[in-house]
C-alpha positions in Angstrom: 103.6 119.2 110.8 105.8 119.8 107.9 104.0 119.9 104.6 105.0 116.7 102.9 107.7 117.3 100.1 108.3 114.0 99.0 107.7 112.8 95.3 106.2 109.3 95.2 108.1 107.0 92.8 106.4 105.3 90.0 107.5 102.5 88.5 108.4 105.1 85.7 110.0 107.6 87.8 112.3 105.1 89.2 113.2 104.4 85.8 114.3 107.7 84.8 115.9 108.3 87.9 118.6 105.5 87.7 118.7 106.5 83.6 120.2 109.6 85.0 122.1 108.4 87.9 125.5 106.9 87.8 124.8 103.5 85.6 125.6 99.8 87.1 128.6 98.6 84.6 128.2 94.7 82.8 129.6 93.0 85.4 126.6 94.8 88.4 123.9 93.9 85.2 125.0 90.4 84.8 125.0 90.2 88.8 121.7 91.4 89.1 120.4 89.3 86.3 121.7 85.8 87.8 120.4 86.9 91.5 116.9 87.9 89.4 117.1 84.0 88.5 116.9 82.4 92.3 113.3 83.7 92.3 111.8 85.5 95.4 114.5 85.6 97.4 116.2 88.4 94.7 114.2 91.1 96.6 116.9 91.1 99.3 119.4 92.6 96.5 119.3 96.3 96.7 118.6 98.4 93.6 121.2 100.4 91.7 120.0 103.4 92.6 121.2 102.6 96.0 123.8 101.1 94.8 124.9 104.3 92.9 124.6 105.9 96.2 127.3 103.6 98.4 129.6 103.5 95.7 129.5 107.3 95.1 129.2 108.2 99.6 132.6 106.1 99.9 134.3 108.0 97.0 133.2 111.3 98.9 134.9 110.1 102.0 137.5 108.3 100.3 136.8 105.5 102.6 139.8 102.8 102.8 137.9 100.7 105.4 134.8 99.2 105.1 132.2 96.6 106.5 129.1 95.1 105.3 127.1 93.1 107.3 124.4 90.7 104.7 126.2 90.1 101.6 123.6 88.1 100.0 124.9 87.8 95.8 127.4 90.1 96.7 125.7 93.4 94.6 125.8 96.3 97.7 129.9 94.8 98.3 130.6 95.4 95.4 129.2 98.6 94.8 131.1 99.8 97.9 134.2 98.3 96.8 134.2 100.2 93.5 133.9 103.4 95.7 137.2 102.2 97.4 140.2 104.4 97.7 143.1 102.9 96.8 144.4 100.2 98.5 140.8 99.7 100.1 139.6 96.9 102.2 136.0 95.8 102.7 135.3 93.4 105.2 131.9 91.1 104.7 130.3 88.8 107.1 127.6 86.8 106.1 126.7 83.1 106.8 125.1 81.8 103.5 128.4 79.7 101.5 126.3 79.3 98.1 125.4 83.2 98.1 129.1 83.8 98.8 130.4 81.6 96.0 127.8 83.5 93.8 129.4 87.0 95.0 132.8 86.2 94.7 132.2 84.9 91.3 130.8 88.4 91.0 133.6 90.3 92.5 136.4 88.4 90.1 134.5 89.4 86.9 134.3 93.0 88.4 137.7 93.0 89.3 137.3 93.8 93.3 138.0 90.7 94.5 141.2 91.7 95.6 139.6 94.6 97.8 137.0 92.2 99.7 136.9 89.4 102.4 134.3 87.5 102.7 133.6 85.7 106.4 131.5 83.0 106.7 129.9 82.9 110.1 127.0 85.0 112.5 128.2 88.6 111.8 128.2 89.6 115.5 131.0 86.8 116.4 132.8 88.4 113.5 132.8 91.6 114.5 133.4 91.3 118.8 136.7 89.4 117.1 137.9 92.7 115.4 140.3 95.2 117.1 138.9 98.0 119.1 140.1 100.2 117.8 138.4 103.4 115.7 139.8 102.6 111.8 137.2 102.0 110.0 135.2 104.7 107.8 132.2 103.6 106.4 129.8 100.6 107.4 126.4 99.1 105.6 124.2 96.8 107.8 121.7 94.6 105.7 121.0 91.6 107.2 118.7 89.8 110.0 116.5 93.3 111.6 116.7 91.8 115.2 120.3 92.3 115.3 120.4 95.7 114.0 120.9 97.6 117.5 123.9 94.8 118.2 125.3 95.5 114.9 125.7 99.2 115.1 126.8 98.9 119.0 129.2 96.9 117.9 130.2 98.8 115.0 129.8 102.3 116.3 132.9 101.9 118.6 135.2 100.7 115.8 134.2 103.8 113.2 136.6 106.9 113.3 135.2 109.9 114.2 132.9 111.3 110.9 132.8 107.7 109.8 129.6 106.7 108.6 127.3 103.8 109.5 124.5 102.7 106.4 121.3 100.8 107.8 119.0 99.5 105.1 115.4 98.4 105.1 114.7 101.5 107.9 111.4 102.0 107.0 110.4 98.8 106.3 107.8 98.9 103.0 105.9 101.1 105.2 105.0 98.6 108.3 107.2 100.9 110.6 104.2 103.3 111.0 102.0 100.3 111.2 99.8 100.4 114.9 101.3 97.8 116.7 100.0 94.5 116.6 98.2 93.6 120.3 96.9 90.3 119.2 98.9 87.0 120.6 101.2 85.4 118.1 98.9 82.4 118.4 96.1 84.0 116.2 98.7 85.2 113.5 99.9 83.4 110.5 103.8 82.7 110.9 104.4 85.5 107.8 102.6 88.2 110.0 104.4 87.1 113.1 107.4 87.4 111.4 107.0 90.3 109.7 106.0 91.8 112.6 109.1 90.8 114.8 110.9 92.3 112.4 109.5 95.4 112.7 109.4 96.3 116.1 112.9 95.4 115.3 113.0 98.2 112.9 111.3 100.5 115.4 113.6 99.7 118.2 117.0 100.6 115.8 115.5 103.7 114.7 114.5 105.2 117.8 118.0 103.8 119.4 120.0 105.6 116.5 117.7 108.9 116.9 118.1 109.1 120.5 122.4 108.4 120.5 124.1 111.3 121.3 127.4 110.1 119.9 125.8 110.7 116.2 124.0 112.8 113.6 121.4 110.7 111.4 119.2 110.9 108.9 116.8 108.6 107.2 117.0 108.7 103.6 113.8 107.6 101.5 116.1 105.7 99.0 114.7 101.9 98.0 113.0 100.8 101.6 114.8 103.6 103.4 118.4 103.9 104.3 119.7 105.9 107.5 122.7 107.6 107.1 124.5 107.8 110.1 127.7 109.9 111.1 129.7 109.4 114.3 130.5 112.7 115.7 133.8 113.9 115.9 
């Protein structure tokens, strides 16, 4: 075993890390600030560090093609959309209309709107309606964990080859190296049966993405763990 070289972040450490990363602009603070305001569900919005790290990863591809699946308030879109080469497209499918009226409030006083799409619907009947073909160049999956192998089959045919395939929430605050649970669903509270579905859901999309010989991967310990995954040329 590999002597463990990972710095835990403090609450203090995280905050010098983004004061020295690439900073979220007004319009990602004022986005952040209203999502903040619709109480616990804000925790699905991912932080600007990882922000910082989609927008800069498509400016070092110089991605013109992109799809998110979970847009929530719209924060991770538009951090991928600022990373957009010219004349970029990002494509997002989520199925919440009030979330999507927030983001694309969001993406207007940003000025991306004209780079995003936003598709109301389940993100799987959005996607198996896409060409075939291999265009697009980077992808970001954040969104229901029991779809996550569907989502990156589906998406892994339509990357080009060195295109790259985000998955968030990999390690799961932890619970992904949790024993598994043996006792019957009836004996659980509905939180811990759903927590748990979610991740052996987890469990299943790493060890599917480790074990795919059509890509390289690696998981990232960046807010709950984010696998960075490269089709292969």
């Amino acid at each position: 075993m590999c002597a463990l070289k990972t710095t835990p972040v403090t609450a203090e450490l995280y905050d010098y890390l983004t004061a020295h990363s690439l900073p979220a602009d007004d319009a990602q603070r004022r986005l952040m600030e209203r999502t903040a305001r619709l109480g616990p569900v804000a925790r699905m919005q991912i932080g600007p560090d990882e922000g910082a790290f989609l927008t800069l990863l498509a400016r070092l591809m110089g991605a013109r093609r992109a799809i998110e699946i979970g847009t929530f308030t719209g924060y991770s879109s538009l951090c991928i959309a600022r990373g957009l080469a010219p004349g970029g497209h990002l494509l997002c499918c989520d199925v919440d209309q009030e979330w999507g009226r927030i983001a694309r409030e969001a993406w207007a006083q940003a000025g991306v709107a004209d780079r995003i799409e936003l598709r109301l619907g389940p993100a799987l009947e959005t996607l198996r309606a896409l060409a075939p073909d291999p265009v697009v160049d980077l992808a970001f999956i954040d969104a229901d964990k029991e779809n996550y192998v569907a989502y990156y089959e589906e998406l892994l045919p339509r990357m080009r080859p060195g295109g790259a395939v985000l998955a968030d929430n990999v390690l799961w605050r932890g619970h992904v190296v949790d024993p598994v649970v043996d006792a019957p669903p009836a004996e659980l509270s509905a939180t811990r049966r759903a927590r748990d579905a979610d991740t052996r859901a987890i469990r299943e999309f790493n060890a599917h993405v480790a074990a795919d010989g059509r890509v390289e991967a690696v998981i990232l310990s960046i807010g709950d763990g984010v696998t960075l995954i490269r089709k292969r040329d």
